[in-house]
C-alpha positions in Angstrom: -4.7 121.0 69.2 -7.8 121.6 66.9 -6.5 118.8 64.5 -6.7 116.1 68.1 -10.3 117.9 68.1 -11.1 117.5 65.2 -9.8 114.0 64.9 -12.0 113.4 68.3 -15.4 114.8 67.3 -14.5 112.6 63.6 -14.3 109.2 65.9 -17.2 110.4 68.0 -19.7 110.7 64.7 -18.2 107.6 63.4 -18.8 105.5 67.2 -22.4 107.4 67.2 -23.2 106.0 63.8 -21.8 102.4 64.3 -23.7 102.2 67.5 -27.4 103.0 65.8 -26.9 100.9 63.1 -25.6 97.9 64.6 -27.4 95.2 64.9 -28.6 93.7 68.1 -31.6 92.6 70.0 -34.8 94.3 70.7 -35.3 95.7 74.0 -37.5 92.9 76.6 -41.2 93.0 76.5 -42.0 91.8 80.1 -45.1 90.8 80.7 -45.6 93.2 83.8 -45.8 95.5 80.9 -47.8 93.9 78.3 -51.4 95.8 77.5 -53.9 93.8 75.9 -55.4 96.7 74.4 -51.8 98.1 72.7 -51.2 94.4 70.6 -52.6 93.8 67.3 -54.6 90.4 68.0 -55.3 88.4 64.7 -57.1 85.2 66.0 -58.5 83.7 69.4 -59.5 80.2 70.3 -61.1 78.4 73.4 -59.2 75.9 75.1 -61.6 74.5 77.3 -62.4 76.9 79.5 -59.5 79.5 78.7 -59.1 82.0 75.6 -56.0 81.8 73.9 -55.5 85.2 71.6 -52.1 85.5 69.2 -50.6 88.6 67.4 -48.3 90.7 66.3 -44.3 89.9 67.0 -45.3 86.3 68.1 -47.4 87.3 71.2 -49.8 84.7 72.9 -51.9 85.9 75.9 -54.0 84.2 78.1 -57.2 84.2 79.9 -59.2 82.0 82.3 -61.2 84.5 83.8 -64.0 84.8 80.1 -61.3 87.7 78.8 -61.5 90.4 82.1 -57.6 89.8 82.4 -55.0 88.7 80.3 -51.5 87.2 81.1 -48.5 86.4 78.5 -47.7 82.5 77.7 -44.4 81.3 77.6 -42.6 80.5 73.8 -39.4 78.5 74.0 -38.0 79.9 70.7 -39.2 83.3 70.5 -39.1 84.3 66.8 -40.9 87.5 66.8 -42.7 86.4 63.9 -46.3 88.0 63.6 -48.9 85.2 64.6 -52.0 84.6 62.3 -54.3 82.3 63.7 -54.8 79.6 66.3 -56.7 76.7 67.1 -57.3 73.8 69.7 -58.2 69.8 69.1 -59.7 70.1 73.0 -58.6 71.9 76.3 -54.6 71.0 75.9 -53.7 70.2 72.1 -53.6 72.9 69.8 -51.1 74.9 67.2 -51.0 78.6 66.2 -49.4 79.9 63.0 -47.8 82.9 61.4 -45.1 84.5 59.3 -42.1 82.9 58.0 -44.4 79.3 58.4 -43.7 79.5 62.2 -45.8 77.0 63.8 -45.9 76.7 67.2 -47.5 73.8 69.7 -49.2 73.3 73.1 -50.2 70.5 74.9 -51.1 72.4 78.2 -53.5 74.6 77.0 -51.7 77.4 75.7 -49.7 78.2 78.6 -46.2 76.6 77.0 -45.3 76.2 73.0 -42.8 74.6 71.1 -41.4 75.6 67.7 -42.2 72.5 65.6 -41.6 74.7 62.4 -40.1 78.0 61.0 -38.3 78.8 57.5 -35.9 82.1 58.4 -35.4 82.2 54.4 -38.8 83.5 53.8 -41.7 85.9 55.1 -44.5 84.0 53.4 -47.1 83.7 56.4 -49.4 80.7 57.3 -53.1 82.6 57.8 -55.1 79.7 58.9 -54.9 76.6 61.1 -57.1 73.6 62.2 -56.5 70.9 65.2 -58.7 68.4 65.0 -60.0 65.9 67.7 -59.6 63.2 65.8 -58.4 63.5 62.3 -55.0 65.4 60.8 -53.9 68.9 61.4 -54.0 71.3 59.2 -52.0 74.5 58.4 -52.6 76.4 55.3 -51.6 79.9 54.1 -50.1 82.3 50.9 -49.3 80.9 47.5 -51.0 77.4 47.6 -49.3 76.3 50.9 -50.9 73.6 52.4 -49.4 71.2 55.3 -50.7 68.8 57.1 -49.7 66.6 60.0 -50.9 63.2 61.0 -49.6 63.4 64.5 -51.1 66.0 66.0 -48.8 68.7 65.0 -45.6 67.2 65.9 -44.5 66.9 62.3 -45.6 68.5 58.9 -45.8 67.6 55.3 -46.6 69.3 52.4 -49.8 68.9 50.9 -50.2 70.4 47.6 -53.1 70.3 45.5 -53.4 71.7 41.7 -56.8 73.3 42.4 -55.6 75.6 44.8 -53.6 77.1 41.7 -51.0 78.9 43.6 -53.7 81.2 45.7 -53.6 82.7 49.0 -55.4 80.2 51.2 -56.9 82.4 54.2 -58.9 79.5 56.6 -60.0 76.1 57.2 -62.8 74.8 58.8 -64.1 71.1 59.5 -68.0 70.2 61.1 -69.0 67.8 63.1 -68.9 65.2 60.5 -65.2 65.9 59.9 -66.0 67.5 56.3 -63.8 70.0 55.1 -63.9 73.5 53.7 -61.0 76.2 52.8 -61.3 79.5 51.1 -59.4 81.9 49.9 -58.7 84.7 47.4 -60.7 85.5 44.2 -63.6 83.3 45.5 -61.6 80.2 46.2 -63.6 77.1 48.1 -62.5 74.0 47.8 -64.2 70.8 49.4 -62.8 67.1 51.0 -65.0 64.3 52.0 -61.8 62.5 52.7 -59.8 64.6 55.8 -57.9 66.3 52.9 -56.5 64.0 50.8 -58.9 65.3 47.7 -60.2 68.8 47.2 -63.0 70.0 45.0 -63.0 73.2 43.9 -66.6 75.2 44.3 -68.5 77.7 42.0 -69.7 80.7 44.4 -71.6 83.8 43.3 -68.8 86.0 44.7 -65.1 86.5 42.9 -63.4 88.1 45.8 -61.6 87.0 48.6 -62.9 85.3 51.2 -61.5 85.2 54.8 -63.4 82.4 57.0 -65.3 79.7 56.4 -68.0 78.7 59.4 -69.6 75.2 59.5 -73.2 76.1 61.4 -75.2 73.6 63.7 -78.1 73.3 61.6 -75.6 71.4 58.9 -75.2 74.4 57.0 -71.9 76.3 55.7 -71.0 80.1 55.9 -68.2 81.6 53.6 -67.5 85.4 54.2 -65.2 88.1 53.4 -64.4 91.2 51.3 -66.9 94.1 50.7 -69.6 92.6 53.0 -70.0 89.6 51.5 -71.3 86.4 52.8 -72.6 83.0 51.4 -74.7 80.8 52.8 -74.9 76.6 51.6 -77.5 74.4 52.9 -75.7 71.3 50.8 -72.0 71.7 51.5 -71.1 73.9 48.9 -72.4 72.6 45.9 -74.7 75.4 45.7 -74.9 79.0 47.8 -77.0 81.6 48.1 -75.6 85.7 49.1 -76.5 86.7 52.6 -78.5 90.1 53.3 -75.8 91.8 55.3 -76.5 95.7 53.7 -72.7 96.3 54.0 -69.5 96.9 51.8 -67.4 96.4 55.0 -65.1 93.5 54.7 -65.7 90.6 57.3 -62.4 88.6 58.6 -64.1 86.8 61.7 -67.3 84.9 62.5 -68.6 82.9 65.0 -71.5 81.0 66.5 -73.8 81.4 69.6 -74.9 78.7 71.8 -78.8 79.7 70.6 -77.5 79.8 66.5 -76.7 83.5 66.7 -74.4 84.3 64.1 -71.8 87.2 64.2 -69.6 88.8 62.3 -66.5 90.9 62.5 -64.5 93.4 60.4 -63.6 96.5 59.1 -64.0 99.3 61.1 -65.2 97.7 64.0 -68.2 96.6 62.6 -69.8 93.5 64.4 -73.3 91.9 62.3 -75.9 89.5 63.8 -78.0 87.4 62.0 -80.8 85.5 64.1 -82.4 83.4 60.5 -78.9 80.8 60.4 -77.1 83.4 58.7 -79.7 84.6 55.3 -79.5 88.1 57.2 -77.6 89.9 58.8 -78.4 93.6 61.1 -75.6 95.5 62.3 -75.0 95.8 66.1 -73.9 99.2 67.5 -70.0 100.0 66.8 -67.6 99.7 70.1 -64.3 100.6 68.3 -63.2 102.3 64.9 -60.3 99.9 64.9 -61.0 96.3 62.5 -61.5 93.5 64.3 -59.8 90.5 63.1 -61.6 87.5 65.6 -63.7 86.6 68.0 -65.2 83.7 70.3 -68.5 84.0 72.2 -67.5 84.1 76.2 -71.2 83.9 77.7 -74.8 83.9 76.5 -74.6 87.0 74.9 -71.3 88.5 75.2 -68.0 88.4 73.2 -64.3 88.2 73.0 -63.0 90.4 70.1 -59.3 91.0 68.8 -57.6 93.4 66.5 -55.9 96.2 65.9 -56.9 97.6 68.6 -56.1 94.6 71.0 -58.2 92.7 73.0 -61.9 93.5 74.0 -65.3 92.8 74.6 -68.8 92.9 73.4 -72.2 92.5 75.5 -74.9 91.6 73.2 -78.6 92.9 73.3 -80.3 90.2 75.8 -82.1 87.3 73.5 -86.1 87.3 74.8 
């Protein structure tokens, strides 16, 4: 009798152990119960009228109501992948990126996406992403990698260019005259008068990485990221000039108000406004220890912001 025992609690363990290390799926994540302040948020985007924010195990959430309520979009091949970055040709076309060169696209707005690419061999993430109106797509992210797609996102090539020598490539932006600018780690900017298909590399005052790039109404260029930094170039690049930001903290999202106010997001929570075009910068009063990793203006002077902390927002002091 204490050997059957015995032999029972043995196959008990042994079933106990099998089960919790068994493979097999996650657990749903329906959106009934999905928090917009309890997912990481790494980039947001305006699509028209709505704000399409991405995140952490492939999340996309949506609002058309300025960011005051947030509801989950539908994925057709849910990867789980952490998303990066996303961005919108105009209120229906757009493409978001992440881990494992996912790249998903939308041509309703955000509210549907297709997998149009995905390598299951490798983690290597895609950080930033540009949908143009007119012009190719662009995808770019760790160790070089550079794609680009001439039909709207549908399809991808590689695109590699020697002066990106193998660097981590962190955004890409375009400005109204359909000039480019990426940057990246240890001080990497690299120009293209040509939608892409030459780059110039840059000579900036700052060796570190940076993690956006911002092309400003009044024709100029803003480069930002670690330690406080941010650059400022009246003539594309070519030359650039440091920005008074009286910071260390690192800077991962920017954007740009209707009235040419310039903001800044990073580290700590730490939102800067510069009312000169971006030559200074004052910091605005803290609304979350958590880093904030994007944002979009929403209204005059208030803010959509995402990061670790999720999804929030920001009222700005009244311009006079």
């Amino acid at each position: 009798m204490k050997r059957l025992i015995g032999i029972a609690m043995s196959v008990a363990v042994l079933a106990t152990a099998v089960w919790a290390f068994a493979p097999r799926p996650l657990p749903p994540f329906p959106a009934t119960a999905l928090r917009p302040d309890g997912l990481q948020v790494n980039g947001i985007a305006r699509a028209g009228q709505r704000l399409v924010a991405v995140g952490e195990r492939g999340k996309i959430l949506l609002s058309d109501d300025l960011g005051r309520n947030w509801r989950q979009a539908t994925v057709d091949q849910p990867q789980g992948a952490t998303l990066t970055q996303v961005s919108f040709a105009d209120s229906r076309l757009g493409i978001a990126v992440g881990h494992s060169g996912l790249i998903l696209r939308t041509e309703d707005g955000g509210a549907h996406w297709q997998q149009v690419a995905f390598d299951s061999q490798s983690s290597d993430p895609l950080l930033g992403a540009l949908a143009q109106a007119s012009g190719p797509w662009f995808a770019v992210g760790s160790f070089g990698r550079l794609l680009v797609s001439h039909d709207q996102g549908r399809h991808w090539d590689a695109a590699p260019d020697k002066t990106m020598q193998d660097r981590h490539l962190n955004a890409i932006a375009a400005d109204a005259q359909g000039r480019l600018m990426l940057v990246g780690e240890a001080g990497l900017v690299l120009r293209s008068t040509d939608g892409g298909s030459h780059w110039e590399p840059l000579k900036t005052p700052y060796e570190g990485s940076l993690y956006g790039a911002l092309p400003l109404r009044d024709g100029a260029w803003l480069a930002y990221g670690m330690r406080g930094n941010a650059l400022r170039s009246e003539d594309f690049g070519t030359t650039w000039q440091a920005a008074e930001t009286g910071l260390r903290t690192s800077f991962f999202g920017g954007a740009e108000l209707a009235d040419g106010r310039i903001v800044l997001a990073g580290q700590g929570g730490m939102l800067v406004m510069s009312a000169d075009g971006g030559r200074h910068f004052a910091a605005l009063p803290a609304g979350s220890p958590q880093s904030l990793a994007a944002l979009v203006p929403t209204g005059k002077d208030t803010l959509a912001l995402g990061g670790n902390g999720g999804l929030s927002g920001a009222t700005l002091a009244a311009t006079r």
